[in-house]
N, C-alpha and C positions, 0 to 999 in steps of 0.2 A: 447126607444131602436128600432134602425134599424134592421133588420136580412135582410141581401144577400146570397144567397144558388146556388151557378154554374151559377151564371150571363155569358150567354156570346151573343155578338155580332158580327155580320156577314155580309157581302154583297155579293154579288157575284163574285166580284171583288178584296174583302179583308177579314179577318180577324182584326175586332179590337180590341177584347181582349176575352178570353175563361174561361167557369168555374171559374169565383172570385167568391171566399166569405167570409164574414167579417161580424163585428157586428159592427155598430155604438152605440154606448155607452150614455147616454143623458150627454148632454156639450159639446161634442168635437168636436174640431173646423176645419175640413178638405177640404183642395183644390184639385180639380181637375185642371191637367194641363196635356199640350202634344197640338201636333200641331194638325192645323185648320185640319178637317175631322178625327182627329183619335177616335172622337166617343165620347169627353164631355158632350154635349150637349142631344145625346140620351140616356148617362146613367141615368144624373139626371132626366132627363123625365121618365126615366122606372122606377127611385128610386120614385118617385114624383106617379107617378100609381100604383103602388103597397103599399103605405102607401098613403092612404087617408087624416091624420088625421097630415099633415105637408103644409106648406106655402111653395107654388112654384111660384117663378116668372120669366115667361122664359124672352128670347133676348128681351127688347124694340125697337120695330123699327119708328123712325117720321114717317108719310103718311104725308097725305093730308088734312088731317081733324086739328080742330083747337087746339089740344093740343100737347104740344112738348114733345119729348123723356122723358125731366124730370121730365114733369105732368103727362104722362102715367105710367113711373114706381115710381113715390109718390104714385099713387094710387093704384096700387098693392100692393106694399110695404105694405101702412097701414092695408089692408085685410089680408095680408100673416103671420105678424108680431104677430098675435095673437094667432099662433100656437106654440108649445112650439118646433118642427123642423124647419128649415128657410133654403130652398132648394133657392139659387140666379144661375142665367145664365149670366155669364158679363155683373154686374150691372152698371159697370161705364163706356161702353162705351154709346155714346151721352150725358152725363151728362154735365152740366157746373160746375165752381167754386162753387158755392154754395151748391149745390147739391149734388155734390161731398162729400165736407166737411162734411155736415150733412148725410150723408151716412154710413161717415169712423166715427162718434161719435155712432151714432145706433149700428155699428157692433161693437164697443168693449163694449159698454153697454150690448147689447144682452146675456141673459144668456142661453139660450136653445139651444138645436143642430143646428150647422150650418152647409151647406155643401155647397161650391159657387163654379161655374166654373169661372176661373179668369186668366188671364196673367196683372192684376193689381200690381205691384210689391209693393205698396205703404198696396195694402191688403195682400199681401202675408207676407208682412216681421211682418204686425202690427197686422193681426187678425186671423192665423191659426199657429195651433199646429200638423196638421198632412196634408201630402202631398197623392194622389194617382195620381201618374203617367202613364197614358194610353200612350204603345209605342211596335212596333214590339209583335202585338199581345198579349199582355200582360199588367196590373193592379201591377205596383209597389207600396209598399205600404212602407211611410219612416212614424217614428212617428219624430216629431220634427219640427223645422221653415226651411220656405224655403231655407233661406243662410245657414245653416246645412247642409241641404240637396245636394244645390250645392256646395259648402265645403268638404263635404263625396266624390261628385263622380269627383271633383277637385283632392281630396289626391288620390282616387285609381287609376288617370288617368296618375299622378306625377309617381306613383307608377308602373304602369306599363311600362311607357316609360323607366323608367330606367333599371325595369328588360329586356326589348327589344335594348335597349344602350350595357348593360351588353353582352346578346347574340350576340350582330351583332360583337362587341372586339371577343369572344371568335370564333365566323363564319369566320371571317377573318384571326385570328390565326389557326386554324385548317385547314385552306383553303391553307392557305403559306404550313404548315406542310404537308400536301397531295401532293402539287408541287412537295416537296421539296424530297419525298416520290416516287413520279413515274419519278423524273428526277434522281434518285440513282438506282431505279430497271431497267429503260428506259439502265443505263450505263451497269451495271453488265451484262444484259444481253447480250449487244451488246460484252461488252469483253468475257461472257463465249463463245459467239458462235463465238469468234476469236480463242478462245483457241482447242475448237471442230475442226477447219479447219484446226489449225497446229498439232492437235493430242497430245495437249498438256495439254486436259482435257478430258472425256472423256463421258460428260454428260452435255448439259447446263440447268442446272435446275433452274437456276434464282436464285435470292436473296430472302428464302424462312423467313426471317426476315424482311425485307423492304416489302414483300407482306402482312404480317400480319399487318404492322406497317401503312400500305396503307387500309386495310380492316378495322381497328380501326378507322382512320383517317375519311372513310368516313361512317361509322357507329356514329360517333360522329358531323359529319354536318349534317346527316339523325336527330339526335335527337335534335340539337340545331334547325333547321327547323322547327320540330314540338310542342317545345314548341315554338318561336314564332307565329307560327298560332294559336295557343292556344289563346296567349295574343294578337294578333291583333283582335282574334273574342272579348276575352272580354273589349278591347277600343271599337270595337265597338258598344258592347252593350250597351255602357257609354249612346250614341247618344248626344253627346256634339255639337252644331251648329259648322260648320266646317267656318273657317276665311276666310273671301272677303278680299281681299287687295286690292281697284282701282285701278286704273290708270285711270287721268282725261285728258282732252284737254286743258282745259281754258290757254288763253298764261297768266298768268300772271302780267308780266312785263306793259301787254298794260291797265290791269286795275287800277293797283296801285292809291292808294288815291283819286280812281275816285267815285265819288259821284253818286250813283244808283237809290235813289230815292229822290224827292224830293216836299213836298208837304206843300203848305202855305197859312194857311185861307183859306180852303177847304170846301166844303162839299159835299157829296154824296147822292144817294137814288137814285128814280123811278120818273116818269114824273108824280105822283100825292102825292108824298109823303118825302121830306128829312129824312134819316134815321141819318148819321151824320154832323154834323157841328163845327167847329173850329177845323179843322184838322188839323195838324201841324207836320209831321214827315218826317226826315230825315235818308238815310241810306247810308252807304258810302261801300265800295268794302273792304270785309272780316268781316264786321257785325254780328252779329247774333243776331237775335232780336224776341220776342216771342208777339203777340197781344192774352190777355185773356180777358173775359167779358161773361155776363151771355147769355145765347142762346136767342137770338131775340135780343141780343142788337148791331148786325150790324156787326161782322166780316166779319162774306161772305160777306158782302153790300162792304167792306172797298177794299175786293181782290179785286171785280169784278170790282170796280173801279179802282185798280192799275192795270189791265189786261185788262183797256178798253173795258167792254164788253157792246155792244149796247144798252144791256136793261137799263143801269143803267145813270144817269146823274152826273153830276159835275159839281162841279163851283170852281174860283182859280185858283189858281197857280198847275200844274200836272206835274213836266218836267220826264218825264220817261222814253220819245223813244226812247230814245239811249241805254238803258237798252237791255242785253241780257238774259230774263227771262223764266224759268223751270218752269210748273207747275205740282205737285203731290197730289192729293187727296187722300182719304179713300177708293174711290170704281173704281180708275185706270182709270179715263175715258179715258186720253191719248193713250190709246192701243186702235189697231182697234182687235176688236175680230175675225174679218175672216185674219188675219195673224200670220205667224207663230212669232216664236222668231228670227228666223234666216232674215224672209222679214222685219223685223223693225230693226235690227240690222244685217248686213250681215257683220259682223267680227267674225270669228271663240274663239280667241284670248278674246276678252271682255266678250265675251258667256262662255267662260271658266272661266275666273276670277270670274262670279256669279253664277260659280255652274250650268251653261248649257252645260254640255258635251257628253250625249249621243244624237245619232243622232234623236230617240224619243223627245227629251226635246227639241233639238234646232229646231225640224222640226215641236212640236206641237201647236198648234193656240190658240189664247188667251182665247178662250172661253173654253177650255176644261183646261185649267190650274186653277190649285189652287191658292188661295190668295198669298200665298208665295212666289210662282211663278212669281205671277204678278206685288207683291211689289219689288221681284230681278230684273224683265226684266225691270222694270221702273227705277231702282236705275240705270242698267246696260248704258241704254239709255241717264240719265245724266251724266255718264261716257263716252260715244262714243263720246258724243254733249255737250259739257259742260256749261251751262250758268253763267251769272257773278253773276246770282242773280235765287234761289233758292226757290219757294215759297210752304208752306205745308198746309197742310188743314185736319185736324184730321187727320193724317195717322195711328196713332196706333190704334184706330178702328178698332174692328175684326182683329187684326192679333195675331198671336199665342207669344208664351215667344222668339221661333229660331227661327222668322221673326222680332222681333224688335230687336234682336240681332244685326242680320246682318243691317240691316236700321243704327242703332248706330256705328256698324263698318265703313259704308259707310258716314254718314254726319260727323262722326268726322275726316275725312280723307278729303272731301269736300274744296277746298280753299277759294269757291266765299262766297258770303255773304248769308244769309238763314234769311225767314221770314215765321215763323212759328204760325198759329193757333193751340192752344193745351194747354189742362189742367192737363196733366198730367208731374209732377212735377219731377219726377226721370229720366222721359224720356228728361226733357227738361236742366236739369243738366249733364245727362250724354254726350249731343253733345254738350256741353257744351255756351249755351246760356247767353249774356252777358247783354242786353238790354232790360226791358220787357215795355210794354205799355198794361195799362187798358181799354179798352172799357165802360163806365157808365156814363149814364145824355147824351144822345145823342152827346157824346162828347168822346176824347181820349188825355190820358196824359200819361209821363213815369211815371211806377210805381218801388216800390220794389220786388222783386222776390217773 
């Protein structure tokens, strides 16, 4: 058993959540979610310090040194696993296929208290029975699976829009009635003070029926107002990721059936080492194609050769110039961090579409932006500049559940064709991925999804 007693967290800067507490129960299987910086990371850490006697594995990160993300967190793992608590920090990002898989069998095996920080959707839906949601200073706590969970705050959102449907009918009708109200009083009176000047009344008191009828009228917009702000605070307590609609560049018309990449009896690698050989892939204009394979088995080698990049050599057939191509990463290299959003994008208009509208967001510099941020200004940037062809490289990587929201609203909306590194499976169905190629045996072929 866990015990939490008035947990809260602070920066100087923010509040991210006050006074929780709760009891973790032994077995139960809970996630932590809510967007990058609202404080995941430092709770499990402080749940992890103050119970000693639970397995904690924070963030894996590659360096430099000779083991990769997946042998660094194997071997945590095996230490951590021997406790009968099992505290994870987004275990799956850097992992490859393999790794992965054997990850998602451990955790449903796992009988002992779990508590992971995840925007895993694949763990969310298959290996937890309780959510805590850190948001707007506060630790919501749902028992149940994630798609329950947003299911629940889907029906209260249905829910409310309609009660705010209902009042805006009833705002409009009451708004007519009050017109309708001061253009009756607006007359009476002008005719009593005709009748005053011929002495043919002998008081204009006004139309003291229609003034009553005018003070109801707008005593009942007064209240229909206030219960709308009622229900607009609580949609927005919902904090549902708010919808990017694009709008791209790319002419279309001029790509049509045009053949984007093309690569035959290939191979790649470094001036002392080939990494791949019998390379053979084709990709044509509206594509969408996924390259998986285990980490070190030469993805990045495959980009950096289709992005020509110095370090790397080739041999074969490469026809790719004519290609108009995007590149997005996991860690944004494409932004220069001494500019703003507005100096990389100087359209007011596109800046709005992704959720840059106050003069703050559009005037602040890369480096002081959040992950979120910097994954919209780069979506935003392949919407200003549109390429035909589209290349990703772990993006979902460190980013939160309401940043790969929006990435999925924006690539499924995308026209040109997208070549995507990534093993995450939900994500790569949801933009919906038609092509996949395996990486294994220093070689690459289409596989099955």
């Amino acid at each position: 058993m866990i015990k939490i007693k008035e947990l809260s967290l602070s920066f100087s800067h923010k509040i991210c959540f006050e006074n929780f507490s709760t009891i973790v129960n032994n077995g139960e299987r809970i996630a932590i979610i809510g967007r990058n910086g609202s404080g995941k990371s430092t709770l499990l850490k402080m749940i992890a310090k103050s119970n000693p006697s639970v397995g904690y594995v924070p963030q894996i990160i590659t360096n430099s040194d000779s083991l990769s993300g997946g042998e660094k967190f194997n071997a945590a793992l095996s230490k951590a696993i021997n406790y009968d608590a099992l505290l994870l920090d987004e275990p799956t990002n850097h992992l490859d296929l393999d790794n992965r898989k054997g990850l998602m069998k451990m955790l449903k095996r796992f009988n002992g208290t779990l508590i992971i920080v995840t925007h895993d959707l694949e763990i969310l839906r298959n290996c937890i029975q309780k959510i805590w949601h850190i948001d707007d200073g506060k630790i919501r706590v749902f028992q149940g699976k994630y798609d329950d969970y947003i299911a629940e705050i889907l029906s209260k959102r249905e829910s409310i829009l309609r009660q705010i449907e209902i009042l805006n009918t009833r705002e409009k009708a009451a708004s007519k009635s009050l017109i309708k109200e001061q253009e009756r009083i607006s007359k009476s009176i002008s005719s009593g003070q005709k009748k005053v000047a011929n002495k043919k009344w002998m008081k204009a008191v006004g139309d003291l029926k229609g003034m009553k009828a005018e003070k109801s009228q707008g005593a009942k917009l007064k209240s229909i107002d206030s219960k709308k702000q009622d229900l607009q605070g609580r949609l927005k307590d919902l904090r549902l990721p708010e919808v990017i609609v694009p709008k791209f560049s790319i002419p279309i018309n001029k790509s049509y059936n045009k053949t984007l990449i093309y690569i035959k009896d290939a191979s790649v690698g470094y001036p002392r080492k080939v990494v791949l050989n019998k390379i053979n892939l084709s990709i044509t204009f509206g594509e969408r194609v996924s390259i998986t394979g285990n980490n070190g088995s030469g993805k990045t080698t495959l980009i950096r050769g289709i992005l020509a990049k110095p370090e790397v050599t080739r041999t074969g057939i490469w026809d790719i110039t004519k290609t108009q191509i995007g590149y997005l990463d996991q860690f944004y290299g494409t932004l220069e961090p001494e500019k703003t959003a507005f100096e990389i994008i100087p359209d007011r208009k596109i800046l709005n579409d992704f959720l840059f509208r106050k003069n703050e967001e559009v005037y602040n510099k890369v480096k002081n932006m959040s992950g979120g941020e910097k994954a919209r200004l780069s979506l935003a940037l392949i919407a200003f500049n549109t390429p035909e062809l589209l290349i990703l490289d772990e993006i979902t990587n460190n980013i939160d559940l309401e940043t790969k929201e929006h990435v999925i609203q924006v690539l499924r909306k995308y026209p040109g064709s997208i070549l995507i590194i990534s093993h995450d499976q939900d994500f790569l169905r949801a933009i919906e991925i038609e092509k996949y190629y395996k990486i294994s045996s220093f070689s690459i072929e289409e596989s099955n999804a």
